[in-house]
C-alpha positions as CSV (number, residue, x, y, z in Angstrom):
1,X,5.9,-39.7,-2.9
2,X,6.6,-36.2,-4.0
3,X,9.0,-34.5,-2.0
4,X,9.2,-31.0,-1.8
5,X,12.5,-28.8,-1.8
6,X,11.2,-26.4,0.3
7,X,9.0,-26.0,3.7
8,X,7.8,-22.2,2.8
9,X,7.8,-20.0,0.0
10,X,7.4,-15.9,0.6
11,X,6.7,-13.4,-1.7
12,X,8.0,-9.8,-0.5
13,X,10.4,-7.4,-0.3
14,X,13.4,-6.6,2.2
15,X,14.3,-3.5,3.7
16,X,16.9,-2.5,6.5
17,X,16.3,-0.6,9.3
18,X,18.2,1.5,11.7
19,X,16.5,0.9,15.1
20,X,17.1,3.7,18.1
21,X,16.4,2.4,21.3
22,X,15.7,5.2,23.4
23,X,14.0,6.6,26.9
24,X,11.1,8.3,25.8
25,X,10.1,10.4,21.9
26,X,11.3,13.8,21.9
27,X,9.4,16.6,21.5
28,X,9.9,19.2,18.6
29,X,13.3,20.9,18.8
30,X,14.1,18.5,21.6
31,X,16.9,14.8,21.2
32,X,17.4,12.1,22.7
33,X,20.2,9.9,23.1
34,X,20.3,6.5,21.5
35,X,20.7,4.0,24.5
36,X,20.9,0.7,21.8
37,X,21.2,1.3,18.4
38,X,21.5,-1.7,15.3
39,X,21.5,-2.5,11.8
40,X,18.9,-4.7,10.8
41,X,17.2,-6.5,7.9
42,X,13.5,-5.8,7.9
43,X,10.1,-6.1,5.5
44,X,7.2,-8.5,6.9
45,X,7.8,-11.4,4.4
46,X,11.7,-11.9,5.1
47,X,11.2,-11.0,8.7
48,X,8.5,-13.8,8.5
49,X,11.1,-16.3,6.7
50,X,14.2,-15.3,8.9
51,X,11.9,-16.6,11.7
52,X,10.7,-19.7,10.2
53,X,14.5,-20.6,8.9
54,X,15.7,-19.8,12.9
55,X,13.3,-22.6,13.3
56,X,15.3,-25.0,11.2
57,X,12.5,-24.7,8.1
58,X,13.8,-24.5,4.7
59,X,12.8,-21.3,3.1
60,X,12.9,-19.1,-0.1
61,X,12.2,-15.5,-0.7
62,X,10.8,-14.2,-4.1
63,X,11.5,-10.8,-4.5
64,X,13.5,-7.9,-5.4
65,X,16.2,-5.2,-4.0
66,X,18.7,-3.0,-5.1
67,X,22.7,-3.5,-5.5
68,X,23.2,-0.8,-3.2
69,X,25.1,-1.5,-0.5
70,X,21.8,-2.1,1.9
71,X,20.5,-4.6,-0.2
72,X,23.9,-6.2,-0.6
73,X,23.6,-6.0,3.2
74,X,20.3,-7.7,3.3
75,X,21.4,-10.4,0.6
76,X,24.3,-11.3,3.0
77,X,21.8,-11.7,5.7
78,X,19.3,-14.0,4.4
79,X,22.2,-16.3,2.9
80,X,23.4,-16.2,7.1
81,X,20.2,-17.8,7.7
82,X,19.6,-20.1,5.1
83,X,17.4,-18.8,3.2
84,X,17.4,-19.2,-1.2
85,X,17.4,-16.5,-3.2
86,X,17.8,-17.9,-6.4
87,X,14.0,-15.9,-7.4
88,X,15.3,-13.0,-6.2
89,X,16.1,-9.8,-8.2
90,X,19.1,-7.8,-7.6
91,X,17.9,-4.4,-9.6
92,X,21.5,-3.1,-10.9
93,X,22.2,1.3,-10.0
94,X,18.7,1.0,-7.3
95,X,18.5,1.7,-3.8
96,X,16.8,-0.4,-1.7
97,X,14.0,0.5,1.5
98,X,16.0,1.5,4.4
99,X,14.0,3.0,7.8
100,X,14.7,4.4,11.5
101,X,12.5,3.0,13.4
102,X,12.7,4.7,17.3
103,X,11.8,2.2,20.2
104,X,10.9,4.0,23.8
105,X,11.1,2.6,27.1
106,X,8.0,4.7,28.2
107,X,5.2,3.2,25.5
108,X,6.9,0.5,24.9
109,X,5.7,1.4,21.1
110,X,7.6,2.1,18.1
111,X,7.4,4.9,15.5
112,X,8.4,4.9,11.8
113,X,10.2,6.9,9.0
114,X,11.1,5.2,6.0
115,X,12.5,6.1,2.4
116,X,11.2,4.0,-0.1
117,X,14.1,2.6,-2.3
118,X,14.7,3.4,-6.2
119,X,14.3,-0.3,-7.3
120,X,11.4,-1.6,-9.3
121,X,8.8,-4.2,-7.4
122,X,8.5,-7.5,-9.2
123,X,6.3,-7.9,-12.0
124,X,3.8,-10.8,-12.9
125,X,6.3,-11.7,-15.8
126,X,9.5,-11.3,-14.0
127,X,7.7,-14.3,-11.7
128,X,7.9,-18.4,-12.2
129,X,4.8,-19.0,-10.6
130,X,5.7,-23.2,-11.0
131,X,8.4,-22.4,-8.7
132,X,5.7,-22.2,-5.8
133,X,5.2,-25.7,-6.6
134,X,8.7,-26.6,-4.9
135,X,6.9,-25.7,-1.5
136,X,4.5,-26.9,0.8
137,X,3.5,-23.5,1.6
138,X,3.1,-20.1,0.6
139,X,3.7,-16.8,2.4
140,X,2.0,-13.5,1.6
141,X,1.4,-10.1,3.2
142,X,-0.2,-8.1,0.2
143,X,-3.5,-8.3,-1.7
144,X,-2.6,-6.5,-5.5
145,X,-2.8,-7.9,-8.5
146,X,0.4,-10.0,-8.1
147,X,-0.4,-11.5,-5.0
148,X,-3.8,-13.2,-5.4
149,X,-2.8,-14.6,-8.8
150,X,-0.1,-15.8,-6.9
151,X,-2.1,-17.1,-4.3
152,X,-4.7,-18.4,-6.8
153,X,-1.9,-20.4,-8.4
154,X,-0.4,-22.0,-4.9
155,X,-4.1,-22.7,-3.8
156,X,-5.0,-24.5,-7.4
157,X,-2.0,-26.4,-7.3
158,X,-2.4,-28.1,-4.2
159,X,-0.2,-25.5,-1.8
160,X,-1.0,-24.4,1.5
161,X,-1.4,-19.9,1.9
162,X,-0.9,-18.1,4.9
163,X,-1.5,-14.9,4.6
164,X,0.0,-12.2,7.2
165,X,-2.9,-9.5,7.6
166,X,-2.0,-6.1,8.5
167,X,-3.0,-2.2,8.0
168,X,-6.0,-2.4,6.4
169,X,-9.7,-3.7,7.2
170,X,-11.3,-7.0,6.4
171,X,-12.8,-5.8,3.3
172,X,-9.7,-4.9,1.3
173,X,-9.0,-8.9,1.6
174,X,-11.6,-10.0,-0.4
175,X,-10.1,-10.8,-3.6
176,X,-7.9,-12.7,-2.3
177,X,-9.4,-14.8,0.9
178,X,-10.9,-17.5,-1.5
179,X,-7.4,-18.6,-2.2
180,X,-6.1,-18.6,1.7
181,X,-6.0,-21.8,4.1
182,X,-4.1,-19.7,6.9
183,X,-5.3,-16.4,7.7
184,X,-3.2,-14.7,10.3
185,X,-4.3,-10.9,11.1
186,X,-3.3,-8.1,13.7
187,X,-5.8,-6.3,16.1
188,X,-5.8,-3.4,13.6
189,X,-7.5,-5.4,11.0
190,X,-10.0,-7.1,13.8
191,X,-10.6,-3.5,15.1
192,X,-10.9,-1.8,11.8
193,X,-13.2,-4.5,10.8
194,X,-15.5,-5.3,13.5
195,X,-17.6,-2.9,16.7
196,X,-17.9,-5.5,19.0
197,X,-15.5,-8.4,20.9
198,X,-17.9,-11.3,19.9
199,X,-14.2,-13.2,18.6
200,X,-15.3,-16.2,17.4
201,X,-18.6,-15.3,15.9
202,X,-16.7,-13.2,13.4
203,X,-14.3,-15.7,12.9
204,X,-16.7,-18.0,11.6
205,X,-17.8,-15.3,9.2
206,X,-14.4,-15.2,8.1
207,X,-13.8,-19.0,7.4
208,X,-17.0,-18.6,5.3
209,X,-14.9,-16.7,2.6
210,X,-12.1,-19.3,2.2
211,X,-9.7,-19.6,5.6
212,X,-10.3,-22.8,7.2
213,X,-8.0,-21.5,9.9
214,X,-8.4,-18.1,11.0
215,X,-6.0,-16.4,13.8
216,X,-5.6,-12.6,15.2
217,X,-3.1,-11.7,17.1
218,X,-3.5,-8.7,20.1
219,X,0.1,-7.9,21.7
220,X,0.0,-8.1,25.1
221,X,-3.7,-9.7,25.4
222,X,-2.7,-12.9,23.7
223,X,-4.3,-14.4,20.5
224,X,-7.7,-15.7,19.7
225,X,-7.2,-18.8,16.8
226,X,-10.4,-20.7,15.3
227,X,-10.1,-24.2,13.0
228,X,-11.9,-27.1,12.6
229,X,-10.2,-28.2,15.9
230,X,-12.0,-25.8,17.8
231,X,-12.1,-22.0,19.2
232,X,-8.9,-21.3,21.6
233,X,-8.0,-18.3,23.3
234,X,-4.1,-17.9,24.5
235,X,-3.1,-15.4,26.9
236,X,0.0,-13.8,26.4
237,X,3.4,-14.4,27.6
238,X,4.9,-12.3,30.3
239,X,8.4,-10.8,29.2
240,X,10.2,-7.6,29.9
241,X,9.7,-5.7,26.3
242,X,12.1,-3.8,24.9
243,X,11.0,-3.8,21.2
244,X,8.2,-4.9,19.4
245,X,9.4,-4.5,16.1
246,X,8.8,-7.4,13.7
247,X,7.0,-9.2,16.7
248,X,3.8,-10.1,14.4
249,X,6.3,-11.1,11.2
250,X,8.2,-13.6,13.9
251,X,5.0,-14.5,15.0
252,X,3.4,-15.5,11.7
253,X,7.0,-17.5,10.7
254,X,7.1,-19.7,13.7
255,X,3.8,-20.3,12.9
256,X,5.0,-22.2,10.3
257,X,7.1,-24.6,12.4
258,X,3.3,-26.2,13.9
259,X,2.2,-26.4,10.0
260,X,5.4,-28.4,9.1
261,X,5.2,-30.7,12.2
262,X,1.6,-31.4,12.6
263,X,1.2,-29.2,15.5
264,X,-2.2,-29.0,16.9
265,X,-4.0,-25.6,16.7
266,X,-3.7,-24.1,19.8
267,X,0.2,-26.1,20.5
268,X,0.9,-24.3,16.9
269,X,0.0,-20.6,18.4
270,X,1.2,-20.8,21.7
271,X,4.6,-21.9,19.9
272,X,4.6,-19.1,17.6
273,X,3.5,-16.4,20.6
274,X,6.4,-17.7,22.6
275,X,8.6,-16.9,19.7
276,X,7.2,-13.3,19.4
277,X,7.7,-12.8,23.0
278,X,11.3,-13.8,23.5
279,X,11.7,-11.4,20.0
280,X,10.7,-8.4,22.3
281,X,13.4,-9.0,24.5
282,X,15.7,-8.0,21.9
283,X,16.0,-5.2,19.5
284,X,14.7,-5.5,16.2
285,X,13.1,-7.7,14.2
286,X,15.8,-9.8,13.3
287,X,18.3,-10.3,16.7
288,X,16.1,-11.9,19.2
289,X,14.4,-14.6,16.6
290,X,15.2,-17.7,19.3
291,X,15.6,-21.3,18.1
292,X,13.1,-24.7,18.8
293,X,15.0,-25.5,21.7
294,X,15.2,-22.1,23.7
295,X,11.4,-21.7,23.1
296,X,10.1,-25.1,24.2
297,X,12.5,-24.3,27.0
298,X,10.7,-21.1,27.7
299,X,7.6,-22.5,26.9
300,X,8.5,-25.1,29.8
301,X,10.2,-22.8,32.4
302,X,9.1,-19.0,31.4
303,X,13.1,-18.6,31.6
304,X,14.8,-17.8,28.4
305,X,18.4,-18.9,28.0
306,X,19.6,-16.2,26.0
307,X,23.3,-16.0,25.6
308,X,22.9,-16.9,22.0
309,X,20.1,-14.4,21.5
310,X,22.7,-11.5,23.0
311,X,25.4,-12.6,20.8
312,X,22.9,-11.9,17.9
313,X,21.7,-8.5,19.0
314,X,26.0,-7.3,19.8
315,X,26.5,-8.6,16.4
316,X,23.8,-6.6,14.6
317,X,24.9,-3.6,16.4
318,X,27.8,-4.1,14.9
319,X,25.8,-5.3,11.6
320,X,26.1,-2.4,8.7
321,X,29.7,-1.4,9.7
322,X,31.2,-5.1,9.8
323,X,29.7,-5.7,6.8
324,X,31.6,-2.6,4.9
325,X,34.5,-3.7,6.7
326,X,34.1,-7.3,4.9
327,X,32.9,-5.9,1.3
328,X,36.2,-3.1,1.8
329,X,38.5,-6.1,2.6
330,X,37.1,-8.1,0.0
331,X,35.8,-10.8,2.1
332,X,32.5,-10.4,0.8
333,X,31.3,-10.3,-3.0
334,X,29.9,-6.7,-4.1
């Protein structure tokens, strides 16, 4: 029996992220005051595999990221969670994406500004497609070039492809649907794609084109998921939100813990929304990213147990400055 080294395989590209907690968006020529601010690792993919490893899966990222001290930052963080990086590029003298993304306590939304990093994105040749053979599954967010030949190869040899769906309508994804088992898409795509709320109709349309399972997520009203095990609609949990920040990335990695242990459908989405929820209880994407057991608990209670989760989010506070601390004294490898 062939035995695979690891449960996912993503292809993407980190980023850190400076996230302001604060009251409400100033207005021009107005500030705020940062009530909670931290240093996080970011980027849909790693967010996605952070989550999946939390969930005790084996994972590896294929990517790339500068040397600068943000990526060494990154690097350091996906080694904390278990995660292989042996086909991932370190580009030498490149800066990597950094972000500040500002969290308000009166939308409850989140607003961007980013500076894309000097470092070059991972070519086809740079890429050992076979690799993807060491994996049961295979993790993409994009649709260029790269990524359906990437997909094409996972899907010809036999690996599962979930595909995280995002920004852009149902038409830009058609190169690269015939190749996808899992497709997993926010309510932008649904909304940019369809007029009308007739869910599963359009759902069906989409398993036509290659999905066999097809899922979208809509924040606060739950999830709609379709497979050959039915039509299911699963209302969301109730939490206090703080952040939403990397909610659908944690979402789309837990996921993966109902693939790997034969979930059912519908047990498989209400895990993975339960995992998303207890994320927005924290800031960032990375902090609140709970474990199994304080899910199931949840899941089982609606309390979350989250002394562990707190310790997480002090310690990211503390992230970017520890971490110079450690690379100054040497305790960490530059």
């Amino acid at each position: 029996m062939d035995t695979k080294k690891f449960d996912v395989i993503g292809i993407g590209h980190p980023c850190v992220d400076y996230l302001a907690h604060i009251d409400s968006l100033p207005a021009s020529n107005e500030s705020r005051s940062v009530l909670n601010g931290s240093w996080q690792c970011g980027g849909k993919i790693p967010t996605g595999l952070a989550a999946a490893a939390r969930c005790g899966l084996s994972c590896a990222l294929i990517g790339a990221m500068g040397d600068d001290l943000f990526g060494q930052y990154c690097y350091k963080d996906f080694e904390d969670h278990g995660i292989d990086l042996s086909h991932t590029l370190i580009r030498k003298d490149a800066t990597t994406d950094i972000g500040v993304v500002l969290s308000d306590d009166k939308t409850h939304g989140r607003n961007i500004i980013y500076r894309r990093g000097s470092y070059q994105h991972l070519s086809q040749e740079e890429i050992d497609f076979s690799f993807l053979c060491q994996a049961d599954y295979f993790f993409v967010s994009r649709m260029d070039d790269l990524h359906v030949t990437a997909a094409k190869y996972a899907h010809e040899h036999g690996i599962k492809v979930l595909i995280d769906a995002d920004n852009q309508p149902l038409s830009e994804y058609q190169k690269i649907l015939p190749y996808i088992d899992y497709f997993i898409a926010s309510e932008f795509v649904y909304n940019e794609s369809f007029q009308d709320t007739d869910y599963r109709r359009h759902m069906e349309e989409i398993q036509k084109l290659g999905p066999k399972t097809v899922v979208f997520t809509f924040g606060e009203d739950g999830c709609r998921a379709l497979s050959e095990e039915g039509y299911f609609e699963i209302p969301a949990f109730k939490i206090n939100v703080l952040d939403t920040v990397g909610a659908g990335d944690t979402f789309h990695g837990a996921f993966f813990y109902g693939l790997v242990h034969k979930l059912s459908l519908k047990d498989t989405a209400t895990f993975a929304s339960a995992v998303s929820a207890i994320k927005c209880t924290c800031i960032g994407g990375r902090a609140g990213i709970p474990t199994p057991d304080i899910t199931l608990d949840f899941i089982r209670t609606g309390v979350i147990h989250d002394s562990e989760l707190k310790a997480r989010e002090n310690r990211y506070s503390w992230g970017l400055n520890n971490f110079f601390q450690e690379i100054t004294h040497g305790t960490v490898e530059k």
